[in-house]
C-alpha positions as CSV (number, residue, x, y, z in Angstrom):
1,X,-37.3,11.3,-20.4
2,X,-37.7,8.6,-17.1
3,X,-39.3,5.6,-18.1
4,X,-42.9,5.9,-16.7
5,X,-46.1,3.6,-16.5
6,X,-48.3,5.1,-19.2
7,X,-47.3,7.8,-21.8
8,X,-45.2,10.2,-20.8
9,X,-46.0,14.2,-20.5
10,X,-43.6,17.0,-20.3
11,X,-44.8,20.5,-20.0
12,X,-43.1,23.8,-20.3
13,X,-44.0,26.9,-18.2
14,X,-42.2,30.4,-19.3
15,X,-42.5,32.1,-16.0
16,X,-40.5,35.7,-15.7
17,X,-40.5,38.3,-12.7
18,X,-40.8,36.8,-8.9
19,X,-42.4,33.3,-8.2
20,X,-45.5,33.6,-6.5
21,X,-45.1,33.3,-2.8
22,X,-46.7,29.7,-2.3
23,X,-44.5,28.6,-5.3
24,X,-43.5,26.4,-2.5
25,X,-46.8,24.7,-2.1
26,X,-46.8,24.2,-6.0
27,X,-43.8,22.9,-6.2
28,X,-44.8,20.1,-3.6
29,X,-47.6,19.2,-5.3
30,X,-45.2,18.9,-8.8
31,X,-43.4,16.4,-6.5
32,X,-45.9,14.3,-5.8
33,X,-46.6,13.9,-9.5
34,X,-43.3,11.9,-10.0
35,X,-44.7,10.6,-13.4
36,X,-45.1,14.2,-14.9
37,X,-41.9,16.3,-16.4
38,X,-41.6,20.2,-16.0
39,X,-39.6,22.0,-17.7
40,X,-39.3,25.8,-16.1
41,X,-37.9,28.5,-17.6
42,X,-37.5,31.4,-15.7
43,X,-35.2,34.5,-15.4
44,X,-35.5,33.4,-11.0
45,X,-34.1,30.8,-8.6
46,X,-36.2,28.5,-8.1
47,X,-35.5,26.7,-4.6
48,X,-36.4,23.2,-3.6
49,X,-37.5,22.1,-7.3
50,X,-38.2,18.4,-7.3
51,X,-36.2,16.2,-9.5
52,X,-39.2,16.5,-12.3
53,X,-39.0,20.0,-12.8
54,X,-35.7,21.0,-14.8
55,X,-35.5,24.7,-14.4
56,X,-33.3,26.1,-17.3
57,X,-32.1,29.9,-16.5
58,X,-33.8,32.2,-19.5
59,X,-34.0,36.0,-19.6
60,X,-37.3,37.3,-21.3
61,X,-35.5,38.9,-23.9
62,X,-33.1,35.9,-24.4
63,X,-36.3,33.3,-24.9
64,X,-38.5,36.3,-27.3
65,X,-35.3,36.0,-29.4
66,X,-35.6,32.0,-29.5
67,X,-39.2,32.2,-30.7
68,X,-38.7,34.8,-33.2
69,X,-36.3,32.8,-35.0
70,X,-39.3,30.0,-36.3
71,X,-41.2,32.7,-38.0
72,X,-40.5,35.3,-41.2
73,X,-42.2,38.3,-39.1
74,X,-41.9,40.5,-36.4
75,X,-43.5,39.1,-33.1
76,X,-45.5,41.2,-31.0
77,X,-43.9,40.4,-27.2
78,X,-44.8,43.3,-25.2
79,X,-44.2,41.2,-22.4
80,X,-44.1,38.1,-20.4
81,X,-48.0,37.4,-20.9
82,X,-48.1,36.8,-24.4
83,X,-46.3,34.0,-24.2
84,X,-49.7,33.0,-23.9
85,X,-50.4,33.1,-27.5
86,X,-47.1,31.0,-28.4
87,X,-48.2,28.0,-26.4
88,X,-49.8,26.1,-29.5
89,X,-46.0,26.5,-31.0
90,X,-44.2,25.2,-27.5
91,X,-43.8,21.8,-29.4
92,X,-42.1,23.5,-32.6
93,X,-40.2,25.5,-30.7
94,X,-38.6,23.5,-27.9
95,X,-38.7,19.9,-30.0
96,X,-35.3,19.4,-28.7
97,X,-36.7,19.5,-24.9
98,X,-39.3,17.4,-25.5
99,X,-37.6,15.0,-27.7
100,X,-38.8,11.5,-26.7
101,X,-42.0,12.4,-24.5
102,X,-45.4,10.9,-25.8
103,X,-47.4,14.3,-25.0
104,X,-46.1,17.9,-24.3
105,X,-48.3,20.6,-23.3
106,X,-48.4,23.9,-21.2
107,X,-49.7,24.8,-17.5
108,X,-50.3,27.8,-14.7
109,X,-47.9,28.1,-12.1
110,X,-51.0,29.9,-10.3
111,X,-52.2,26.4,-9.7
112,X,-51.9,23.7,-7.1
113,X,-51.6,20.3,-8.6
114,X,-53.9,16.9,-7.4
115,X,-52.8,13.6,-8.7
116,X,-52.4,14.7,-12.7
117,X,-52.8,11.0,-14.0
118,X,-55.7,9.9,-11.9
119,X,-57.8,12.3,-14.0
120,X,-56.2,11.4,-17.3
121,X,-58.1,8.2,-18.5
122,X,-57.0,6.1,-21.2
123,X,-59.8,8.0,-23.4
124,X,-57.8,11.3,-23.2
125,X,-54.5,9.7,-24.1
126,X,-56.3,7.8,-26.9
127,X,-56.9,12.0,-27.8
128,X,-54.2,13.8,-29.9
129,X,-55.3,16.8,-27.8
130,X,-56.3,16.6,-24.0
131,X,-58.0,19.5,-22.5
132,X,-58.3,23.5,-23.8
133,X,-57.3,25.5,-20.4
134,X,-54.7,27.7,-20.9
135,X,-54.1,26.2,-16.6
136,X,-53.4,22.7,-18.3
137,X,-53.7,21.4,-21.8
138,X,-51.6,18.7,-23.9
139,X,-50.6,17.6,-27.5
140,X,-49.6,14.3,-28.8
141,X,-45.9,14.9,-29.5
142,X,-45.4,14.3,-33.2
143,X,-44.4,16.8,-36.1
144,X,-48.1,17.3,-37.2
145,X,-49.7,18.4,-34.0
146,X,-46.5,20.7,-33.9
147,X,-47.9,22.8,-37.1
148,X,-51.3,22.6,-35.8
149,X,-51.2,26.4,-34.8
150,X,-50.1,27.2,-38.7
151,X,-53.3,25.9,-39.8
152,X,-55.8,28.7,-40.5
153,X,-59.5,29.0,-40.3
154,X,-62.5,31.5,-41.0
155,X,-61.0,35.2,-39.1
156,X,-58.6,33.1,-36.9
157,X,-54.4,33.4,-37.6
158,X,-51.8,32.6,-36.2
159,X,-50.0,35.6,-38.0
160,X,-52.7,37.9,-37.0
161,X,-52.2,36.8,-33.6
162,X,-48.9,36.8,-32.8
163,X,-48.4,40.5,-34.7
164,X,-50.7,42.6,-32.0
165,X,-49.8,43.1,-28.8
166,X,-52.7,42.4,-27.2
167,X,-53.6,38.6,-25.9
168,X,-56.1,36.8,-27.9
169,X,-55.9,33.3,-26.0
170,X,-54.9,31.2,-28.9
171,X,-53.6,28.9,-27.1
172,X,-57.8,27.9,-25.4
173,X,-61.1,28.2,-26.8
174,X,-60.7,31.4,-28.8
175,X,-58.2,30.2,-30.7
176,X,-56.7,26.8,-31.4
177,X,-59.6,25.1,-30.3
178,X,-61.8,26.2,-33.7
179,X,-58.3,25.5,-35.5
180,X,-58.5,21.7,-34.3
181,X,-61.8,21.1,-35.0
182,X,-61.8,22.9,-38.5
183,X,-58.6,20.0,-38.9
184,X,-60.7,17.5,-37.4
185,X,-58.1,16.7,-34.6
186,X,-59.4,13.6,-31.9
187,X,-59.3,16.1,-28.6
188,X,-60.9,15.0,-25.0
189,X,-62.2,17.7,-22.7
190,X,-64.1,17.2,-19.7
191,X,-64.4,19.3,-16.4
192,X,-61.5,17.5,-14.4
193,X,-60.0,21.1,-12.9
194,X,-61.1,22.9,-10.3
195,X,-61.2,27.2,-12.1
196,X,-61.8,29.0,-8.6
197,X,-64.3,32.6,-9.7
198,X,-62.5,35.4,-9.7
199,X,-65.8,37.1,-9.8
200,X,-66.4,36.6,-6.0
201,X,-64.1,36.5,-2.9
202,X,-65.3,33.4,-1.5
203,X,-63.7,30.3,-3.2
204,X,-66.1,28.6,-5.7
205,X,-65.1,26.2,-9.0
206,X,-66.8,27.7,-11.7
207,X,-68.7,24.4,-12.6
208,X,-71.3,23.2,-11.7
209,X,-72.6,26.4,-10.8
210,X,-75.0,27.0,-7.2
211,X,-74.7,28.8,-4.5
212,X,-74.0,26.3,-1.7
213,X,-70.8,26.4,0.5
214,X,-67.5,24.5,-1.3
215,X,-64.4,24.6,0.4
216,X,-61.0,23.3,-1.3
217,X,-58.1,21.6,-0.2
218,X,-55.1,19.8,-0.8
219,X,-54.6,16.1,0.8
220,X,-52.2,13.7,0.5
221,X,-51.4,14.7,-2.9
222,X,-54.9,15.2,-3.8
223,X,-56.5,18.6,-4.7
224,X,-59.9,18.1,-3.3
225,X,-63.6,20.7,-2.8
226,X,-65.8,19.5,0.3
227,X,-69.5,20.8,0.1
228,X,-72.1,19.7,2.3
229,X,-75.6,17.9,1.3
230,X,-77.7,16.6,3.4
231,X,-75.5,17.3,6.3
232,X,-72.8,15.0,5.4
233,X,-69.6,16.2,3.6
234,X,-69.2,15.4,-0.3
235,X,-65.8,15.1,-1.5
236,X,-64.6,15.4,-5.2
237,X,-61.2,15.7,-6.6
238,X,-59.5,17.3,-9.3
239,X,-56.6,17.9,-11.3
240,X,-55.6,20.9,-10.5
241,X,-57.2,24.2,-8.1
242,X,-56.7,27.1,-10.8
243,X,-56.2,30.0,-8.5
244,X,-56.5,32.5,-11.4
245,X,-56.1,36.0,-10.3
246,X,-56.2,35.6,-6.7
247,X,-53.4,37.5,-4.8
248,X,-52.5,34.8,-2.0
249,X,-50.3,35.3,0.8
250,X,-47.3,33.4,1.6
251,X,-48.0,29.8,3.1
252,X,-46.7,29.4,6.7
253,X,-44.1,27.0,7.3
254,X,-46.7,24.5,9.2
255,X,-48.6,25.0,5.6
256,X,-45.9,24.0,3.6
257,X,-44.8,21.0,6.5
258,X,-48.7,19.9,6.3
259,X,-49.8,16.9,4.5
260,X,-53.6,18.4,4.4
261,X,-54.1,22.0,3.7
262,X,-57.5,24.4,3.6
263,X,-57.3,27.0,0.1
264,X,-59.0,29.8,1.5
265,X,-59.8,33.1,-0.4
266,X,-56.3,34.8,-0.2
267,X,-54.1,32.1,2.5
268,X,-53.6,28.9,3.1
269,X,-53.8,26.9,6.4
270,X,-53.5,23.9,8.1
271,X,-56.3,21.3,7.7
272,X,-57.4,19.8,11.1
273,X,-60.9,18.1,10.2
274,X,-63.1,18.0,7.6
275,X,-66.8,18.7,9.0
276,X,-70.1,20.3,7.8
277,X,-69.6,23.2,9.9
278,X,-65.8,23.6,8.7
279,X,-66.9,23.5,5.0
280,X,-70.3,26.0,5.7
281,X,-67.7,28.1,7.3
282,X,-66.7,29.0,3.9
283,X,-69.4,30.8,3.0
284,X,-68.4,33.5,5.3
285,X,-66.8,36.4,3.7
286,X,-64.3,37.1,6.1
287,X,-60.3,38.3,5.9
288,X,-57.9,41.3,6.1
289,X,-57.7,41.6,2.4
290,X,-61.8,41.0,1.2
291,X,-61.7,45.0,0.9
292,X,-59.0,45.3,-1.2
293,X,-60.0,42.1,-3.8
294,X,-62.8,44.4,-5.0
295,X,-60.5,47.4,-5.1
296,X,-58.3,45.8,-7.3
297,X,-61.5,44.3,-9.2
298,X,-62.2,48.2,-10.3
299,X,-59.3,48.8,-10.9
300,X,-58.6,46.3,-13.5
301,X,-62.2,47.3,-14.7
302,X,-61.1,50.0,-15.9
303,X,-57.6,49.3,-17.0
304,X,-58.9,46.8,-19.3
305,X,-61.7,49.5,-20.0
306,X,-58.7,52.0,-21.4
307,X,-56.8,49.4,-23.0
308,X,-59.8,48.4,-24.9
309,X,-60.0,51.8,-26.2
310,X,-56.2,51.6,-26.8
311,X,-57.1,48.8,-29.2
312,X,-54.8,46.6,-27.0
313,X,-57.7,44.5,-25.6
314,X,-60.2,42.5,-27.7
């Protein structure tokens, strides 16, 4: 690991199947986190990775082998999402790649990333857990906080998890969460990223919650939301914009060229000004693929619908 001001942070990101198409724009903002380590694995290329994301060349089948081989029963891996589940185990499981890092942890790659450390205070690395988002969480790197996910408690196991196909989210509030604070583990959590709805087209961070106009971009390194009160402009930043479940379209070149960039509903463009009329424009539910957002809301409706009754759902 590169000697860095402050304790150091490596996370690991399983990704399989294609990138998504403004993985240029998030590995960008990865770059301008120079004091943060990735560590991809991924059966693609992955093109223009800074120097802080390693990229190690896995196959699904390949890396479902690797984590089988740390427990005495079958994994459930039906696929590339329940990888999900096995975060909590990331720092049993690849202690080797993390070997020398103060704090692991796990991320998105449907995010775009502000400045990580600004919203870090020395509070959450006094923590031996920092944040419960399954977009961005970490654990003090030492062999205890590695077994945390062993630990049982009340109806929650790791065993029971890991042996059903469907996904539980162990690895957030549902699941290791109750298992730290059964162990009485020091964890920090405040709201510091920005989890766009995916109940609405418009873009809008789940908390706080309101109706008015919010806009989000990314600056200079910054992930930022605009909203307007009392006719001026308020800006706040954040971590991270969580884009969860929004299908984006491919940045423009001028987007991935521009210093400052507008997050819209389903593109990205080039930021020119910041004004109260630019940010209230938000509000308007415009855009070729508004339509087909809430067509693909039914549909997965009912797909979870008949995997509930499948029993692959909780």
């Amino acid at each position: 690991m590169p000697r860095v001001p402050g304790p150091s942070i490596r996370l690991v990101v399983p990704y399989f199947g294609p990138l998504p198409g403004y993985a240029p724009l998030v590995l960008r903002s990865m770059a301008h986190n120079p004091d943060v380590s990735w560590l991809l694995l991924t059966d693609q290329p992955v093109p223009g990775a800074p120097p802080n994301v390693e990229v190690q060349r896995w196959s699904f089948a390949d890396l479902a082998a690797r984590f089988q081989t740390h427990f005495d029963f079958p994994l459930s891996l039906p696929g590339p999402y329940k990888l999900c589940d096995l975060r909590p185990a990331f720092g049993e499981v690849f202690a080797d790649e993390l070997a020398g890092c103060d704090f692991w942890g796990h991320c998105d790659l449907d995010v775009i990333f502000g400045r990580v450390r600004d919203h870090l205070p020395p509070e959450a690395f006094a923590a031996d857990k920092v944040l419960f988002a399954g977009s961005f969480a970490l654990y003090r790197n030492t062999p205890e906080a590695a077994g945390w996910f062993r630990h049982e408690a009340g109806r929650i196991s790791y065993r029971d998890v890991l042996s059903t196909p469907r996904a539980r989210h162990f690895d957030e509030w549902a699941g290791i969460y109750h298992l730290l604070d059964d162990l009485g583990v020091r964890s920090w959590q405040e709201e510091v990223v920005f989890d766009l709805s995916f109940a609405r087209y418009r873009t809008r961070a789940e908390h706080p919650p309101g109706r008015d106009p919010r806009r989000y971009a990314w600056e200079d390194g910054e992930v930022a939301e605009h909203r307007v009160a009392g006719g001026e402009v308020v800006r706040r930043t954040a971590l991270l914009v969580h884009l969860q479940k929004r299908r984006m379209r491919a940045p423009s070149p001028e987007v991935v060229r521009a210093d400052r960039y507008w997050i819209g509903p389903d593109s990205f463009t080039v930021q020119h000004r910041v004004s109260p009329w630019a940010v209230r424009a938000a509000h308007l539910p415009t855009g070729r693929d508004l339509v087909p957002l809430y067509v693909r809301r039914v549909r997965r409706h009912r797909a979870r619908q008949a995997a509930r009754r499948a029993g692959l759902w909780p």
